[in-house]
C-alpha positions in Angstrom: 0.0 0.0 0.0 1.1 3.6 -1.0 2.6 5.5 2.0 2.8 9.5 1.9 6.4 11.0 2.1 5.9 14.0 4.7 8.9 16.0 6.1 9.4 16.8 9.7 9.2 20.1 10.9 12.1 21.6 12.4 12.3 24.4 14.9 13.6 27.8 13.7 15.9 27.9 16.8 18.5 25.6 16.1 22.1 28.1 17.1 22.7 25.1 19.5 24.9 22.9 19.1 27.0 25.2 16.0 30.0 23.0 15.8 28.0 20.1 14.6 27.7 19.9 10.6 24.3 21.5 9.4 22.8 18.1 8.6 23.1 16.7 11.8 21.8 20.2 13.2 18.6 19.7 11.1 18.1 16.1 12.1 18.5 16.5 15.7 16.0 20.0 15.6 13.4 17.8 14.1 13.9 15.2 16.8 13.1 17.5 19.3 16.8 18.3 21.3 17.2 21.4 21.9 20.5 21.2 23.9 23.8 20.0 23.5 23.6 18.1 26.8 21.2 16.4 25.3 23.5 14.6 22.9 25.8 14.1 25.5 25.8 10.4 26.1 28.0 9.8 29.0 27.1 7.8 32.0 26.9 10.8 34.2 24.2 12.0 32.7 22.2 9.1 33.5 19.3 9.0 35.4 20.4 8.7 39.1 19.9 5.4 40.3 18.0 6.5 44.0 15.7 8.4 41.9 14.1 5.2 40.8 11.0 4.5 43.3 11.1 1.0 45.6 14.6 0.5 44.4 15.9 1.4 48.5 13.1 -1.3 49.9 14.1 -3.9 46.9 17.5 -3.3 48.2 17.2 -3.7 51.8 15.5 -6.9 51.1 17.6 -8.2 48.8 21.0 -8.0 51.2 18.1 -9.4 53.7 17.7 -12.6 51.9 21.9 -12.6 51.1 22.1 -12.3 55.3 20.4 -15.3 55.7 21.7 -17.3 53.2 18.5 -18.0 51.3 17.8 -18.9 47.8 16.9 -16.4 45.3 14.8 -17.4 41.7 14.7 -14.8 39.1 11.7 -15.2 37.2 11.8 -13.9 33.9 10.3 -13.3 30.0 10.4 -15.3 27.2 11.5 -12.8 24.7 15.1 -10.8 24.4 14.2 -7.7 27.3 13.4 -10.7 29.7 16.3 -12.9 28.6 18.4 -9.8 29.1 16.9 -8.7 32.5 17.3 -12.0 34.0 21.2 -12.3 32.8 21.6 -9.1 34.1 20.4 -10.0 37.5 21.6 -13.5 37.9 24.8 -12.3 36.7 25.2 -9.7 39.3 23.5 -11.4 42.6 26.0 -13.9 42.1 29.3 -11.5 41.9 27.8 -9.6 44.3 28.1 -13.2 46.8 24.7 -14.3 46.8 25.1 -17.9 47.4 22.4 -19.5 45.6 21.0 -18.0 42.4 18.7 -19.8 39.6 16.7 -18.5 37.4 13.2 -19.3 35.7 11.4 -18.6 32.8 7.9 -20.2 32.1 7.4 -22.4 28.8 4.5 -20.2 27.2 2.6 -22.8 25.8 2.7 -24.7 29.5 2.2 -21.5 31.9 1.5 -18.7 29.7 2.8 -15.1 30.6 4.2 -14.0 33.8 4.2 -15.3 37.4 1.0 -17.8 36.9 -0.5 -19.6 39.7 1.1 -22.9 38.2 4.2 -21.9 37.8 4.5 -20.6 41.5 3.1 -23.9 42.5 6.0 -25.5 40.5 8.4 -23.1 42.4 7.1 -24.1 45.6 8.2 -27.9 45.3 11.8 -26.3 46.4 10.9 -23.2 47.9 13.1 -20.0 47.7 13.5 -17.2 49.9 12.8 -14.9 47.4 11.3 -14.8 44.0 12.3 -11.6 41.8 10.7 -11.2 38.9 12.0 -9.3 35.7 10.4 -8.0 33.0 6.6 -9.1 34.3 5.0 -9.5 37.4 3.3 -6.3 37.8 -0.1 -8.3 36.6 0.2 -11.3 38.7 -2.1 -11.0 41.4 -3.2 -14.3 41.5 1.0 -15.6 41.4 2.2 -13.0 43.6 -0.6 -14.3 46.9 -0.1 -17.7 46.2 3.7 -16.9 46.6 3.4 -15.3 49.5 0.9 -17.6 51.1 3.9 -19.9 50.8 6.3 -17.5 53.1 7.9 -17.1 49.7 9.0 -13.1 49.4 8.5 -11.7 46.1 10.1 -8.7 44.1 8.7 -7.5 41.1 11.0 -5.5 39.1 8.6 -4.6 35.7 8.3 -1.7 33.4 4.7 -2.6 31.8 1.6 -0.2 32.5 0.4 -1.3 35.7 -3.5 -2.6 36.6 -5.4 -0.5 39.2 -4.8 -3.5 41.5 -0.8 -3.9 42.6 0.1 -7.2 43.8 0.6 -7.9 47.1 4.7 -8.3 46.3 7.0 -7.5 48.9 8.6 -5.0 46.9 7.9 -3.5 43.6 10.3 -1.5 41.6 8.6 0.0 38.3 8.6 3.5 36.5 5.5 2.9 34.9 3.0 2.8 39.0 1.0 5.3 38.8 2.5 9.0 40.7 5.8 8.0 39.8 8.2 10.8 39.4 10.7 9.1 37.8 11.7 11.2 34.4 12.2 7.9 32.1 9.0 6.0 32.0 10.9 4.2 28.6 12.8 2.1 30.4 13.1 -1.6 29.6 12.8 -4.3 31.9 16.2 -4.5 31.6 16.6 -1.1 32.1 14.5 -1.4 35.4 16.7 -4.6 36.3 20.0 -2.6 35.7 19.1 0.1 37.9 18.6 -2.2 40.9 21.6 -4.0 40.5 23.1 -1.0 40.1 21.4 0.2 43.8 22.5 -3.0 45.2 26.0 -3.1 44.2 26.3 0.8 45.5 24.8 -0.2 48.7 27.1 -3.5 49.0 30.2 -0.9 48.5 28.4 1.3 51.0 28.2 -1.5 53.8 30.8 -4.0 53.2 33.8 -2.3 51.4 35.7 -4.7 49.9 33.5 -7.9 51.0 32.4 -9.9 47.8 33.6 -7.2 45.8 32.0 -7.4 42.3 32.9 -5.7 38.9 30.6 -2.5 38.5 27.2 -3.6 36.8 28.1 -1.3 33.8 30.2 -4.3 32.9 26.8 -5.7 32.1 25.6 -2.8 29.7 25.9 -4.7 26.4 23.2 -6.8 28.0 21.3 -3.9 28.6 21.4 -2.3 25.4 20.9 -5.3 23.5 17.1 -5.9 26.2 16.3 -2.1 25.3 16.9 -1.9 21.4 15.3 -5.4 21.3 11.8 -4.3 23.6 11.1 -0.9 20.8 11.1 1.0 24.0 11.5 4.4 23.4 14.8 6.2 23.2 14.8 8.9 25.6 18.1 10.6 26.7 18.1 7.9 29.4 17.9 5.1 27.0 20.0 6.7 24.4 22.9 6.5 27.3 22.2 2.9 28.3 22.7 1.9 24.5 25.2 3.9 23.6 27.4 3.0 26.2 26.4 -0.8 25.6 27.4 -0.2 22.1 30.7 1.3 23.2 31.5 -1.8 25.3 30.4 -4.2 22.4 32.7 -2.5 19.7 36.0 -2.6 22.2 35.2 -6.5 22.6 34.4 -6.1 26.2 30.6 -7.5 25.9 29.5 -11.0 27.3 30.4 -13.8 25.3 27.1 -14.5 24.3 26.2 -11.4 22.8 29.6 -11.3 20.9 28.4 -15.1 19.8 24.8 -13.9 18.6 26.2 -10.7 16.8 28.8 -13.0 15.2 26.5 -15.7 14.3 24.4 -13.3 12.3 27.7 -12.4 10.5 28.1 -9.0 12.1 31.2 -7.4 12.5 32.2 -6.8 16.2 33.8 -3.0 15.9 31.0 -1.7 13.5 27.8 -2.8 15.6 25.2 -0.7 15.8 21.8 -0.5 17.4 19.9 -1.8 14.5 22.4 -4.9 14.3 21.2 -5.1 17.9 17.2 -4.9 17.1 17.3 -6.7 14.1 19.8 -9.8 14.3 20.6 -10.5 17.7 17.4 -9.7 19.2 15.3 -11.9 16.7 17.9 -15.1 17.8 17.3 -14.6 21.6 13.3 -14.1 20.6 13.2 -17.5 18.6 14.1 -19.3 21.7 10.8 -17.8 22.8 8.6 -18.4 20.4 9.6 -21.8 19.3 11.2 -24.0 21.9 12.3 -22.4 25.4 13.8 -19.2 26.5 16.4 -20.7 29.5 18.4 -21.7 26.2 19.2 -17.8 25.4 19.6 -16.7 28.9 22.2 -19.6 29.0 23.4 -18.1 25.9 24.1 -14.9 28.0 25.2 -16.1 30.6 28.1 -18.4 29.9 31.4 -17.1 30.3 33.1 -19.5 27.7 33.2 -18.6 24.2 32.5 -22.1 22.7 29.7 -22.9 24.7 28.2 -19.1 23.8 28.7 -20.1 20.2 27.4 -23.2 20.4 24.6 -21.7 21.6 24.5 -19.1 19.2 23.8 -21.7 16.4 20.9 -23.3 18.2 19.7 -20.1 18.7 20.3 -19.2 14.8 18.6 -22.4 13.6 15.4 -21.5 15.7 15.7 -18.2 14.0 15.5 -20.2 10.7 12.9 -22.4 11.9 10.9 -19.7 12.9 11.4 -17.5 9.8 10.0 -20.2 7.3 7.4 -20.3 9.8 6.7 -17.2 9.9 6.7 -16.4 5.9 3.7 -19.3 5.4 1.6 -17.5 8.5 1.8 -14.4 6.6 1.1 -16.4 3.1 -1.8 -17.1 4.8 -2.8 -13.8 6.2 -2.3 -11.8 2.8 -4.6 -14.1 1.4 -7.1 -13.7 4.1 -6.3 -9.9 3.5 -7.3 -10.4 -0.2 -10.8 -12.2 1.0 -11.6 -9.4 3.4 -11.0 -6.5 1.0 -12.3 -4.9 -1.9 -10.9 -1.7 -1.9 -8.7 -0.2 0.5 -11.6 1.4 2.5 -13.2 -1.5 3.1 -11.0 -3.2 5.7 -12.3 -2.5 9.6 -9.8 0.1 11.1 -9.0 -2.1 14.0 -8.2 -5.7 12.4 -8.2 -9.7 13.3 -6.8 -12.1 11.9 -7.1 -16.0 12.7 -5.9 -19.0 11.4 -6.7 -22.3 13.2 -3.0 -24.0 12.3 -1.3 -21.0 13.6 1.6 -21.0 16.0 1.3 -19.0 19.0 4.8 -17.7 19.2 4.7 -16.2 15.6 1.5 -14.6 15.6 2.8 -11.5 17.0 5.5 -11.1 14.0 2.5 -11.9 11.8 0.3 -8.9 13.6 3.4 -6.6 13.5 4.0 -7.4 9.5 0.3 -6.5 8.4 0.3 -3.8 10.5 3.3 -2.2 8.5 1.0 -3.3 5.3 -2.2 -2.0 6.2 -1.0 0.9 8.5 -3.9 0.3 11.3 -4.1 -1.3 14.7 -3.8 -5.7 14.2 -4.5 -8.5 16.3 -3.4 -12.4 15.2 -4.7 -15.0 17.3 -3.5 -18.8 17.2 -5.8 -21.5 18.8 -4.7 -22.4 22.3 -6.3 -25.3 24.1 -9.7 -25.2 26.4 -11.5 -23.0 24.1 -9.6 -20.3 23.7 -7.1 -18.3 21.2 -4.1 -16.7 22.1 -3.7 -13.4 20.3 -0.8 -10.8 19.7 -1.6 -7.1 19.1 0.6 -4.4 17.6 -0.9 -0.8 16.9 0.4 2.1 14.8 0.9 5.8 16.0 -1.7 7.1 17.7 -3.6 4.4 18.9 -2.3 3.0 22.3 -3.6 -0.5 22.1 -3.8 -1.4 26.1 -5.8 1.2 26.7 -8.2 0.1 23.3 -8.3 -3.7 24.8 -9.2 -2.3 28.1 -12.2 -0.2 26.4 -13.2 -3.4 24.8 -13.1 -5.3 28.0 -15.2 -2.9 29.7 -17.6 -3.1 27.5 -17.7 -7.2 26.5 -16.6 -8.7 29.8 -17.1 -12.4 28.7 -15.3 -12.1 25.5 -11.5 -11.2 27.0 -10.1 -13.5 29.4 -7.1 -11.8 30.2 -5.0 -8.9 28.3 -1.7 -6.8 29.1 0.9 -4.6 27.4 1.8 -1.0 26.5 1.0 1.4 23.9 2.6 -0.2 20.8 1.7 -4.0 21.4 -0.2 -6.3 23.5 -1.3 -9.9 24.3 -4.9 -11.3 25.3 -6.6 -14.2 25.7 -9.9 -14.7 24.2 -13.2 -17.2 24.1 -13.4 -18.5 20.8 -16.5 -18.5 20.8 -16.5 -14.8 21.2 -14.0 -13.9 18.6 -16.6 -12.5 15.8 -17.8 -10.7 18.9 -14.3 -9.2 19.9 -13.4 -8.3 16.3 -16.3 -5.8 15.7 -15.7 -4.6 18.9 -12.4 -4.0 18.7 -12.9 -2.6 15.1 -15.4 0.1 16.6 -13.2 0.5 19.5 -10.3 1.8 17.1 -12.6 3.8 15.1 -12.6 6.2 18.2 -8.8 6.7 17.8 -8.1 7.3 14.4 -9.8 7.7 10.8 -9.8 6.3 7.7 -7.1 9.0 6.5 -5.1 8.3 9.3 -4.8 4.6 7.7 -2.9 5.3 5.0 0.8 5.3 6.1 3.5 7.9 6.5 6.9 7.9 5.6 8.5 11.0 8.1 11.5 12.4 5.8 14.3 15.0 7.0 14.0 17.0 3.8 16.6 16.5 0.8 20.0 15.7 0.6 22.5 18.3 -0.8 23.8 16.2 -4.2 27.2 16.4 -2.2 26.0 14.6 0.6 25.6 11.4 -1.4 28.7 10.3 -0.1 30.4 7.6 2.1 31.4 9.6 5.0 27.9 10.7 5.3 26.6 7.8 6.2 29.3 7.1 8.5 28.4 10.4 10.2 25.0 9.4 10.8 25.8 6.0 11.7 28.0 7.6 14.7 25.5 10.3 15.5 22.7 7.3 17.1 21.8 5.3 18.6 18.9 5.4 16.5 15.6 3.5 17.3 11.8 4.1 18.5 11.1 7.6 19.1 14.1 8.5 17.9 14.2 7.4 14.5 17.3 7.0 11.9 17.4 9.8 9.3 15.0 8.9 6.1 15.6 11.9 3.3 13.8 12.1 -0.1 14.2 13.1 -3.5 14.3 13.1 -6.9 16.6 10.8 -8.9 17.2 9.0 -12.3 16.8 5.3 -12.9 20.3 3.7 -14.5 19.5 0.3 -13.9 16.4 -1.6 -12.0 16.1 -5.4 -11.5 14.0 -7.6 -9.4 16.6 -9.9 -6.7 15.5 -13.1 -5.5 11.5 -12.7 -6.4 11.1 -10.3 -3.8 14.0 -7.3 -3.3 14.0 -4.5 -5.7 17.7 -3.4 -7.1 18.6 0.1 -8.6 21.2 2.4 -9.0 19.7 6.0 -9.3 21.3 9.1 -9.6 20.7 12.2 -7.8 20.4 15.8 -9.5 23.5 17.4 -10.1 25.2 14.3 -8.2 28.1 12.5 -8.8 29.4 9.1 -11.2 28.5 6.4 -11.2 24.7 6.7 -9.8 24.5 5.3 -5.8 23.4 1.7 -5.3 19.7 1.6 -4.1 18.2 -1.3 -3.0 13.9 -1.6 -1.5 13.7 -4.8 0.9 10.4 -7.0 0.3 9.2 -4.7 -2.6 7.1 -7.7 -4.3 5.1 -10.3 -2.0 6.3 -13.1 -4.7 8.1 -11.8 -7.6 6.8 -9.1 -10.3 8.0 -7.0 -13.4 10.9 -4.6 -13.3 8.3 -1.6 -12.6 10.9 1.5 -13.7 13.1 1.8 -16.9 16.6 3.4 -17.6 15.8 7.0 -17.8 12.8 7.3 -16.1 12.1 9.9 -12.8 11.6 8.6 -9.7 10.9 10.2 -6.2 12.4 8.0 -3.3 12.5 7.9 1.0 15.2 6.4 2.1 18.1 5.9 4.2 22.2 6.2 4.1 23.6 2.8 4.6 27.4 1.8 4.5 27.1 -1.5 2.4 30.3 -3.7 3.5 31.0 -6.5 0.9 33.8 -8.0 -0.1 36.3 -6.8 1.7 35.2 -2.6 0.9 32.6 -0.2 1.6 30.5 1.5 -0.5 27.5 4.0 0.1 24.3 2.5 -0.7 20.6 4.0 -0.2 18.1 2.0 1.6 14.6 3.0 -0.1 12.0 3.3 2.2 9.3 4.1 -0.4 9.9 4.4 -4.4 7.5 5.6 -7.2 7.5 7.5 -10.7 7.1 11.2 -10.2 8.1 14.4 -11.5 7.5 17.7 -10.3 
């Protein structure tokens, strides 16, 4: 579908920041910084760490349970920002001397999400001390009471939109509780994991200098970035810090060896990484273990200190990435063609869409909700069929629409139909009757009808302007590689523009290869390449000659053994002014 090429706006004050080149000037302007310690990335502008509510009582019970001796369980996620947060944690408790440290993270198709009642049960054949959980928890009421009806303590470290119930937890550390005045409400549950380590390691310093004396937990800040990049949290100043300085630690070879494994199992190159090598190779390999098989076999992945077991790893990790890719292209084989059954023109699909297939796996049907969303540029939910009844469905929303708060409406207003539901603005899983779905869907269809209209469906491509033709060069792109990290809510550059076609042809049935040459710009014409521009193959659309107006982005192709400036094309058609 067609998507609009709009250009930011860009505030008129922009004398900050002079020394910068102009292009970065404009691109920062229309990202909203409007001060040069803004762009400052270093760890002292972070966030301070006591600023972070319930981290002190999280604390005090944590060195509590280490007093006694006790056993600690770290309860995490199945998908990379809860593999992350529980590396992060086990990691530290156990430099920091804790003597007995596991970790647990609940098959999905077994427990479901978060600290169920059956998975506490499970816990409780060997109880623990303490229970932490990372990257959940902040929904499980039901877990947390049965927990503590065991004498089990519970600490729920979480960073997802809380219910107007808390669980009765023994301490809860989360940005996101209502009347918090913390100023990063992006933070990832590893985000929220590294800042109470962090606490606890100060406060071990504080109280026992020198006793089990730990490296500082921004040793663990690859782990960090990779959990925040991965989760499409936003990237505040906060989060812009956490990453960057991940990335810093990644590129001097001083990252885990299970992130070095995962990066170079994906054939990325150690001392160029950057974010989106993060969001978009390494991230997907810990996720797979989620989605397909189990999750303890990526947190094992990251937290091995020995390269060949990390890299052995890696390729388990990399064939479930496989596994799940061909998975995932005949799911969305399947949804197009549902797509084609449901629409006529491009009007007639319901704002707020469901999809269902009844062979559907439930740990892909979230990509699948996430791909048609980018297609149809509107608020989607997949479901798979779970057992009892019921389907298990994966929401993902667009700009504008925060789809928690729509499943809540919906809800409200059809009790019976929603079992259960949780999430954040940008995606969201639920549980659903079956025999409710037709309900659900046009309720869910007229919820998002509330939040946007049909002109808001047609898609947006935000571009920073035009290049200058002497800006079509290598070192360009390399300054705007270096000027991230770049990622949700703080998005890479896209430009736009005129060019001339020199050559188009179609790559494996599905990726569309030019080289086009800017006005006035330089020989030979840049390389251009559009990612997934044909479902399943399709005629060389442009001839030699012809007048094209692209989006896209500046990307420093590496091949061969050089590098050579290549243009990313967001969006392509004819056009002339």
């Amino acid at each position: 579908m067609r998507r609009a090429v709009l250009r930011r706006s860009v505030a008129a004050a922009t004398a900050w920041g002079s020394r910068l080149p102009a292009l970065l000037r404009r691109v920062y302007a229309a990202r909203g910084i409007t001060s040069e310690r803004e762009l400052s990335l270093s760890l002292e502008h972070l966030l301070p760490v006591s600023t972070l509510e319930g981290v002190a009582v999280a604390v005090d019970l944590l060195l509590s349970v280490r007093r006694r001796g006790g056993r600690i369980v770290v309860v995490g996620d199945f998908d990379a920002d809860g593999a992350t947060s529980t590396a992060v944690v086990v990691r530290q408790l156990r430099r920091l001397g804790f003597p007995d440290v596991d970790f647990l993270v609940p098959n999905r198709f077994n427990y479901g999400y978060g600290l169920s009642v059956d998975l506490v049960e499970h816990i409780a054949r060997r109880p623990p001390a303490l229970i932490v959980t990372v990257d959940n928890g902040i929904s499980s009421l039901a877990g947390v009471a049965v927990a503590r009806g065991y004498g089990i303590d519970v600490l729920v470290t979480d960073h997802h939109l809380a219910p107007a119930t808390l669980p009765d937890a023994t301490a809860i550390v989360n940005p996101n509780l209502a009347g918090s005045a913390f100023q990063s409400r992006g933070l990832a549950g590893v985000g929220v994991a590294f800042y109470l380590m962090a606490a606890l390691t100060r406060e071990s310093e504080r109280t026992a200098p020198g006793l089990n004396a730990a490296p500082p937990v921004a040793a663990l800040l690859d782990l960090v970035a990779l959990g925040t990049v991965a989760d499409l949290v936003p990237l505040d100043h906060n989060n812009r810090i956490l990453v960057h300085q991940g990335l810093r630690r990644i590129r001097a070879g001083r990252c885990t060896p299970g992130v070095r494994a995962l990066l170079e199992a994906a054939g990325r190159r150690i001392e160029n990484v950057v974010a989106a090598d993060l969001g978009f190779h390494a991230g997907p390999r810990l996720n797979a273990a989620g989605r397909l098989d189990d999750m303890s076999i990526g947190i094992r992945c990251l937290l091995t200190d020995d390269p060949a077991e990390a890299g052995r790893l890696a390729s388990q990790l990399s064939q479930l990435n496989q596994d799940r890719r061909e998975l995932e292209a005949r799911m969305q084989q399947e949804a197009r063609a549902s797509l084609e059954q449901l629409t006529v023109d491009a009007t007639s699909l319901p704002l707020g869409l469901c999809l269902h297939e009844p062979g559907w796996h439930q740990g892909v049907v979230g990509l699948v909700a996430s791909r048609i969303k980018d297609r149809v540029h509107r608020p989607v939910v997949a479901f798979a069929g779970a057992e009892e009844g019921l389907l298990k469905g994966s929401a993902r929303s667009v700009a504008g629409v925060h789809i928690r708060d729509a499943l809540a409406a919906v809800a409200t207003r059809h009790p019976n139909a929603i079992v259960k539901f949780g999430g954040h603005a940008m995606a969201a899983g639920l549980t659903l009757r079956a025999a409710h779905y037709d309900e659900f869907a046009a309720a869910f269809a007229a919820e998002v009808e509330r939040w946007m209209s049909p002109e808001d469906a047609r898609g947006v491509v935000y571009s920073d302007g035009e290049l200058d033709p002497a800006e079509f060069r290598l070192d360009t792109a390399h300054l705007l590689r270096e000027a991230g990290p770049w990622g949700q809510a703080f998005p890479e550059p896209v430009f736009d523009g005129h060019f001339e076609v020199i050559s188009c042809r179609v790559l494996a049935q599905r990726h569309l290869k030019l080289a086009l040459r800017p006005p006035g710009g330089p020989s030979p014409a840049c390389d251009a390449i559009a990612f997934g521009y044909f479902d399943d193959g399709g005629a060389v659309p442009f001839e030699r000659h012809d007048v094209v107006r692209a989006a896209f982005r500046l990307d420093v192709n590496e091949y061969g053994g050089s590098a050579r400036l290549q243009l990313l094309l967001e969006q392509v058609e004819s056009g002339r002014d």
